[in-house]
C-alpha positions in Angstrom: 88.7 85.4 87.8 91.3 84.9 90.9 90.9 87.1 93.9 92.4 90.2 93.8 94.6 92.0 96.9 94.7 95.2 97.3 96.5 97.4 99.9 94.7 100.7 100.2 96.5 103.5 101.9 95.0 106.3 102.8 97.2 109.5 104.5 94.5 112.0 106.5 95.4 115.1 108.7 92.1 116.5 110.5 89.6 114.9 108.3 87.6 112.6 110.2 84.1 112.6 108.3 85.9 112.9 104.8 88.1 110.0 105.7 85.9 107.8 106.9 83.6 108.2 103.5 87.0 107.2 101.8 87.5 103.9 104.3 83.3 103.1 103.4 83.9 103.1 99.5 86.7 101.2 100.2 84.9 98.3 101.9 82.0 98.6 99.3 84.8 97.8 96.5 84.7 94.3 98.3 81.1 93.7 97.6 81.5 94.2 94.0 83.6 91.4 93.1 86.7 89.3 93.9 88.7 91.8 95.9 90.4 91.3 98.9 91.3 94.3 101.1 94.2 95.6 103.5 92.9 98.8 104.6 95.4 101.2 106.2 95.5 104.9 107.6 98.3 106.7 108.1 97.1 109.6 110.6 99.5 112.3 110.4 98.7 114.0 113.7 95.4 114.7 113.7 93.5 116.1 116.6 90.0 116.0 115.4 89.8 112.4 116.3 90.1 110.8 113.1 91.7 107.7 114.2 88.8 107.3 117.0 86.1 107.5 114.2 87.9 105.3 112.0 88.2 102.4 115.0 84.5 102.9 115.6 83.4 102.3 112.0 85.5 99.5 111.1 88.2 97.0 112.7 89.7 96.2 109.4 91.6 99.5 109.8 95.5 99.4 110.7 96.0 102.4 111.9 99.1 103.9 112.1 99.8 108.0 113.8 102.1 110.3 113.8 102.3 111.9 117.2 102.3 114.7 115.4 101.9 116.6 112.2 104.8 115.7 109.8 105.5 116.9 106.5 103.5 115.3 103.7 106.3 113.5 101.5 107.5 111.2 104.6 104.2 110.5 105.7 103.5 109.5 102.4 106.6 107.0 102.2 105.4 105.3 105.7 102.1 104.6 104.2 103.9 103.3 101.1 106.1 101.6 102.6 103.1 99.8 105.6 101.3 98.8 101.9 104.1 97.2 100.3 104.5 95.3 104.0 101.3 93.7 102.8 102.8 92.1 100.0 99.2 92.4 98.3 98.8 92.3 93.7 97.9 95.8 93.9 98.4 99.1 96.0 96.5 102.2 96.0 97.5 105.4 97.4 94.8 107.8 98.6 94.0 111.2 99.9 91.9 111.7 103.0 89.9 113.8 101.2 88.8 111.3 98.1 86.1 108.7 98.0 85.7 106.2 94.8 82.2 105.4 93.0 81.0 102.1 92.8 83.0 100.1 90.7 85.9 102.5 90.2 88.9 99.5 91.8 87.2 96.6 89.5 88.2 98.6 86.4 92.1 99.7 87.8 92.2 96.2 88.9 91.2 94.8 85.5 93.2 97.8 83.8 96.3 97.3 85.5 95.9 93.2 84.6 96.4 93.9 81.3 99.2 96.6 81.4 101.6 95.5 84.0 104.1 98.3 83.3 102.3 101.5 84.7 100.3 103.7 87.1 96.8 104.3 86.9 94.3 106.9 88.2 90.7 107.4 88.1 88.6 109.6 86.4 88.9 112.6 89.3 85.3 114.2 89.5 84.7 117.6 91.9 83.8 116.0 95.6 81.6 119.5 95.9 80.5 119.5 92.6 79.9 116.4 91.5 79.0 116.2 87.8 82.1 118.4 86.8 86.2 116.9 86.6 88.2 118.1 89.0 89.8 121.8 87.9 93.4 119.8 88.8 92.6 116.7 86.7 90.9 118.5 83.7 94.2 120.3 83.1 95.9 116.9 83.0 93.1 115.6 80.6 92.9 118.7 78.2 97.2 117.7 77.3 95.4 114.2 76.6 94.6 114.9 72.4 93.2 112.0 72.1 91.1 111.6 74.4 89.9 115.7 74.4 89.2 114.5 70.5 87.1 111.7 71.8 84.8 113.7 74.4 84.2 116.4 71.6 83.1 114.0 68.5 81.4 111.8 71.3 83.4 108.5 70.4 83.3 105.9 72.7 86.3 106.6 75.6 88.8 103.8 75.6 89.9 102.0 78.4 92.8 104.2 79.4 94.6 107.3 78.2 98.3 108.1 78.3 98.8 111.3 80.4 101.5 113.6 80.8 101.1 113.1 84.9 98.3 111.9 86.8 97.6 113.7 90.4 98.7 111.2 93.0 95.5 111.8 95.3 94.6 108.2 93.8 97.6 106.5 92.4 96.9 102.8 91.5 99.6 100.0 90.3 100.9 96.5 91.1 103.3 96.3 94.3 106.1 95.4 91.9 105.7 98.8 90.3 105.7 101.3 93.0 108.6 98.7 94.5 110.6 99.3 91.1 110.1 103.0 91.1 111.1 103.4 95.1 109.4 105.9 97.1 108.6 109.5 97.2 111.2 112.5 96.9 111.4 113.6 100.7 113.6 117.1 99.6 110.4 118.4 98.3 108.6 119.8 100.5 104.7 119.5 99.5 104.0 120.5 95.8 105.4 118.6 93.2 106.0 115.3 94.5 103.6 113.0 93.0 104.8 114.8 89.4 108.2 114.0 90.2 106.8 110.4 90.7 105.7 110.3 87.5 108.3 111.7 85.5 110.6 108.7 87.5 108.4 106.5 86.3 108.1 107.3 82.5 112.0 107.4 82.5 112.1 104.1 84.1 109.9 102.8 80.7 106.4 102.7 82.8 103.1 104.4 81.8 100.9 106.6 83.3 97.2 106.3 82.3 93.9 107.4 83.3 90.8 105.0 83.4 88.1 107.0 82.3 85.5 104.5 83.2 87.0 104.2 87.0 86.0 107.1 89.1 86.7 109.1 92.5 85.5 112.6 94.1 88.3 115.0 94.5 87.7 117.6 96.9 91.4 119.0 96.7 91.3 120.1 100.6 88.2 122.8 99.3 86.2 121.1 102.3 84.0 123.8 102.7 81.8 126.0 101.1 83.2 129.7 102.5 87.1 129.3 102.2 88.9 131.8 104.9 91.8 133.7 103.9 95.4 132.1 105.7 98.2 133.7 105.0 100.2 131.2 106.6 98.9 128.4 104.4 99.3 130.5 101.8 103.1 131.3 102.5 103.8 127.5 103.0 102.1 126.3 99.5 103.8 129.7 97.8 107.0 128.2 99.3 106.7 124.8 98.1 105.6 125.7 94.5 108.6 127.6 94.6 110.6 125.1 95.9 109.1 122.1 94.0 110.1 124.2 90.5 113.7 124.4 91.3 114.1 120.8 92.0 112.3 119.7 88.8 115.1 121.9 87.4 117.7 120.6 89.3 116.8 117.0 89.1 116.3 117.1 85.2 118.3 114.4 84.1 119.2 115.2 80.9 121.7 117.6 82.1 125.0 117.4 84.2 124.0 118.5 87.7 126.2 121.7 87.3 124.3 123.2 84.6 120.9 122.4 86.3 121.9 124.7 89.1 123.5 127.5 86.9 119.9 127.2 85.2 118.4 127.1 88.2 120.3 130.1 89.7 119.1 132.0 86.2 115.7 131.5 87.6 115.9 132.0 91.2 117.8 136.1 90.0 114.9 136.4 87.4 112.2 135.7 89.8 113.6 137.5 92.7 114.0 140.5 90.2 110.0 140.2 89.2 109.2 140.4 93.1 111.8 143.3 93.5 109.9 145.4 90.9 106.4 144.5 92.9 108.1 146.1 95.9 107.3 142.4 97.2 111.0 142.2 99.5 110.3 138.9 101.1 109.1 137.0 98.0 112.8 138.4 96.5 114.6 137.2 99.9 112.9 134.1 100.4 113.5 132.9 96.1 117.0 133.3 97.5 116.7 131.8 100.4 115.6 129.0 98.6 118.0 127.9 96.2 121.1 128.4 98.3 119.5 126.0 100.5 119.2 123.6 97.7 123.0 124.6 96.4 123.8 123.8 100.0 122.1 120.3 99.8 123.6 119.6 96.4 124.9 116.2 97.1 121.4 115.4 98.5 119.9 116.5 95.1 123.0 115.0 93.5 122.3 111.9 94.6 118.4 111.6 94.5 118.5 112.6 91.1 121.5 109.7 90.1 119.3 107.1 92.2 115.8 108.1 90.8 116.4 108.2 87.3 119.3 105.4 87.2 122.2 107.6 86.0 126.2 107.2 86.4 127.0 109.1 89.3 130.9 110.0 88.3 130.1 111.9 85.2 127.7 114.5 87.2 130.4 115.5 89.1 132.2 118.9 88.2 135.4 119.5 87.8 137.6 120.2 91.1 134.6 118.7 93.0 131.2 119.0 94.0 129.6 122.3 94.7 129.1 122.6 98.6 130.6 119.2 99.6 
């Protein structure tokens, strides 16, 4: 069997000891076979010293930071982007906080050989509890009827399952087919992106399958055992749930654009509404806020949506121009 490459990149923001458990099952993948590694970190402005502890554990690290803390979906892109640079066969994109089992990459690797044309994850397991799935993953899996049928009657799991999406904490491919499906949607703003991904990607004819046999701990940023309350963090992911729902409606491409945002619009009065009769005023202002941001950025949504899902960009346009040109 050839030698594989693989470009590994790995985002982090204030994680040292989780990342650096990430970067050591990353070089124990090499021992396990024929792979060949180009290791990157993208540190997005940490100030725990992540990239210090990563330089101390390993030179095979390229390290590239953010002077400061930027927002996830460009981050992401520049670590894309500094993996496809490697012009390696495979790329994986991984979270900071994720670590795979022993020979998790031998089975993408050998998974993704035989089925060019799609995107692979692991099996996601709880990083804190680590005989259960992921809460995330499991609802992924439980859409899955086949392989929910095969758990049950206790069949033998097949090599892969098609998914309806696959959480992009550990999104594995070739190089050619992240470089066919381009990079990440920058106008969402944290939520939503790696779904977005994937529906690209099934539009553009590629699958999205989960490995069963190749698996990763998850700790989905639940890092320790008593989580405080933050309101702010819980205003910015409210926000960009919020935000990532209207642009899966506004980027649908089945749909001329115009009637995406008079759908969308339908949504952002109904929810505000809901929030109005919980006496909840800034939920109401903010859904508002909102969409006539995106309304104002409509030939930025206009054109993300023609470019990511292939489509002819005249017939989108409405009639006596584009809204908010």
């Amino acid at each position: 069997m050839p030698v594989a490459t693989v470009a590994a990149a790995i985002t982090a923001y204030n994680r040292a000891d989780y990342v650096t458990k990430c970067i050591q099952s990353l070089l124990d993948s090499e021992k396990e076979g024929a792979i060949e590694l180009t290791l990157i970190l993208l540190d997005n402005g940490s100030t725990d010293g992540t990239a210090d502890k990563v330089r101390a554990m390993s030179d095979r690290v390229r390290i590239i930071r953010n002077e400061q803390n930027m927002p996830f979906p460009p981050t992401l892109n520049r670590a894309l982007g500094a993996a496809l640079e490697a012009r390696t066969d495979f790329v994986i994109l991984m979270n900071d906080d994720t670590s795979l089992l022993p020979d998790c990459l031998p089975r993408l690797i050998e998974a993704a050989r035989e089925r060019p044309k799609a995107l692979f994850t692991p099996l996601q397991l709880n990083y804190r509890v680590p005989e259960h799935i992921d809460n995330n993953a499991l609802a992924s899996i439980r859409a899955c009827r086949d392989l929910v049928e095969d758990a049950i009657l206790e069949r033998p799991l097949r090599p892969v399952y098609e998914l309806p999406t696959i959480i992009g904490a550990g999104l594995f491919a070739r190089r050619e087919v992240y470089e066919e499906i381009g990079e990440f949607d920058t106008l969402f703003l944290f939520y939503g992106i790696d779904d977005d991904y994937c529906k690209r990607a099934r539009a553009l004819g590629f699958g999205l399958l989960l490995v069963p046999e190749a698996q990763m701990y998850h700790a989905h940023g639940l890092l320790v055992d008593e989580i405080k309350e933050d309101k702010d963090a819980w205003w910015r992911r409210w926000r960009s749930g919020l935000q990532a729902r209207f642009m899966f409606i506004l980027k649908e491409p089945s749909r001329p654009m115009w009637l995406n945002y008079v759908r969308a619009a339908g949504f952002a009065l109904m929810y505000s509404m809901q929030d109005l009769s919980k006496l909840w005023l800034k939920g109401a202002a903010e859904t508002l806020r909102i969409y006539l941001r995106l309304l104002m950025q409509y030939r930025k949504v206009r054109d993300a949506r023609t470019r990511h899902f292939r489509l002819a960009g005249a017939r989108d346009e409405p009639k006596g121009g584009a809204v908010g040109a």
